[in-house]
C-alpha positions in Angstrom: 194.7 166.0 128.4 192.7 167.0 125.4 194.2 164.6 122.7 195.0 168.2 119.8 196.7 169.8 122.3 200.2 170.9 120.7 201.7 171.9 124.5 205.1 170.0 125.5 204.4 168.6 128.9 206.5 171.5 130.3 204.1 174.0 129.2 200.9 172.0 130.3 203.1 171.6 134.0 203.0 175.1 133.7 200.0 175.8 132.8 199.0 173.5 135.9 201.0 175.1 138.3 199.6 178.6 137.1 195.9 177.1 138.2 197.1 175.6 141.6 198.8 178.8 142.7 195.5 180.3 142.4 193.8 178.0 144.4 196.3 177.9 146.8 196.2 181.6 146.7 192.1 181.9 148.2 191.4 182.4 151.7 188.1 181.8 152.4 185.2 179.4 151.6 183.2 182.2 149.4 186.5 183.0 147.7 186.9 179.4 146.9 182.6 179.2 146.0 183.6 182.1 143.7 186.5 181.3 142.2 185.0 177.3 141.1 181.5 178.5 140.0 183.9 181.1 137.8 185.9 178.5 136.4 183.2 175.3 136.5 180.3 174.8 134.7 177.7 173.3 136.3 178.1 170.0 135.9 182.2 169.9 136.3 181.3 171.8 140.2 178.6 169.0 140.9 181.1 166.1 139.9 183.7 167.4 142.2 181.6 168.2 145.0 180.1 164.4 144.8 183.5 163.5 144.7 184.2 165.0 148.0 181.2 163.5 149.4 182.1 160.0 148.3 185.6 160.8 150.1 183.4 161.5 153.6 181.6 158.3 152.6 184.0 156.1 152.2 186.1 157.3 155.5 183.1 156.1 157.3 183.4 152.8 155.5 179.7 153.0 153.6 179.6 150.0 151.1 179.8 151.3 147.7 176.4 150.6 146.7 175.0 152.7 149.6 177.0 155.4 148.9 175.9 155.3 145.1 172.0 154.9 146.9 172.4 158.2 149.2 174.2 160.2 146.3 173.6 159.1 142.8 177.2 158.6 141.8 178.1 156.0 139.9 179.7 152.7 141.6 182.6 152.9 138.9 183.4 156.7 140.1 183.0 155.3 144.0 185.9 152.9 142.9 188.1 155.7 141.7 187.5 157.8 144.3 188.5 154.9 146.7 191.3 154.1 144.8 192.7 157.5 145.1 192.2 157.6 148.5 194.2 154.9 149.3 196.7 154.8 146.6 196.6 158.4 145.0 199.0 161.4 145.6 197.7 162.2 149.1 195.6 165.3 148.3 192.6 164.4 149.7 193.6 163.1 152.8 195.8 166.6 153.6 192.5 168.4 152.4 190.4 165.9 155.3 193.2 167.3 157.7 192.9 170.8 157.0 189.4 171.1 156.3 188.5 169.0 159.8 190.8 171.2 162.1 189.7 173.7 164.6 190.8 176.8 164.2 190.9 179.7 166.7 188.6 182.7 165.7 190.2 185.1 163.9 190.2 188.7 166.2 188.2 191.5 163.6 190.0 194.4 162.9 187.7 196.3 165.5 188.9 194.3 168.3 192.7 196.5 167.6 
C-alpha cells in the first residue's frame, strides 16, 4: 500500500474486493488480455506474466539460476515466487489447477 494513502483498511479491503470481483467476473482469455492491458501498464503486465512463467518453472524444478537464464527475472523475484508457491495463500496453485484442466467444448449457439 502507497505509504499517503488516508483509507482505513476496511476501505482498501473494499477497494480490493471491488477489483477481484471483476476479475473473477471475465470469461474468456481476450476478456482477461483486455481487461489487464486496460488496467496494466506495460511494465506491471510483463512482471506478472514473468511471474507466472517462473511459477511453470519452478513446478518443473528448474534451478533458480536457469530459470533467471531462460527469462531474465531476477533470482531475488524467483525466490519470492517460490516462496509463495509453497507458503503463500494458495492462488497460484488453484490457478495451475484451473488453467491445466480440460474442458469439454463449449456447443455454439448454431448447434440449438
Amino acid at each position: 500500500m502507497k505509504p499517503n494513502r488516508k483509507e482505513s483498511a476496511n476501505q482498501q479491503k473494499r477497494a480490493e474486493d471491488a477489483l477481484f470481483r471483476a476479475v473473477a467476473s471475465l470469461r474468456t482469455v481476450a476478456e482477461c488480455r483486455n481487461f489487464l492491458k486496460d488496467l496494466c501498464t506495460p511494465a506491471e503486465l510483463q512482471a506478472l506474466a514473468d511471474r507466472w512463467q517462473v511459477v511453470e518453472l519452478l513446478l518443473q524444478d528448474m534451478p533458480y539460476r536457469q530459470i533467471h537464464d531462460k527469462t531474465g527475472v531476477s533470482v531475488t523475484t524467483i525466490g519470492r515466487v517460490a516462496r509463495f508457491l509453497s507458503d503463500g495463500f494458495g492462488g497460484y496453485h488453484t490457478a495451475i489447477e484451473r488453467s491445466q484442466r480440460k474442458h469439454p467444448p463449449r456447443k455454439s449457439s448454431a448447434s440449438h
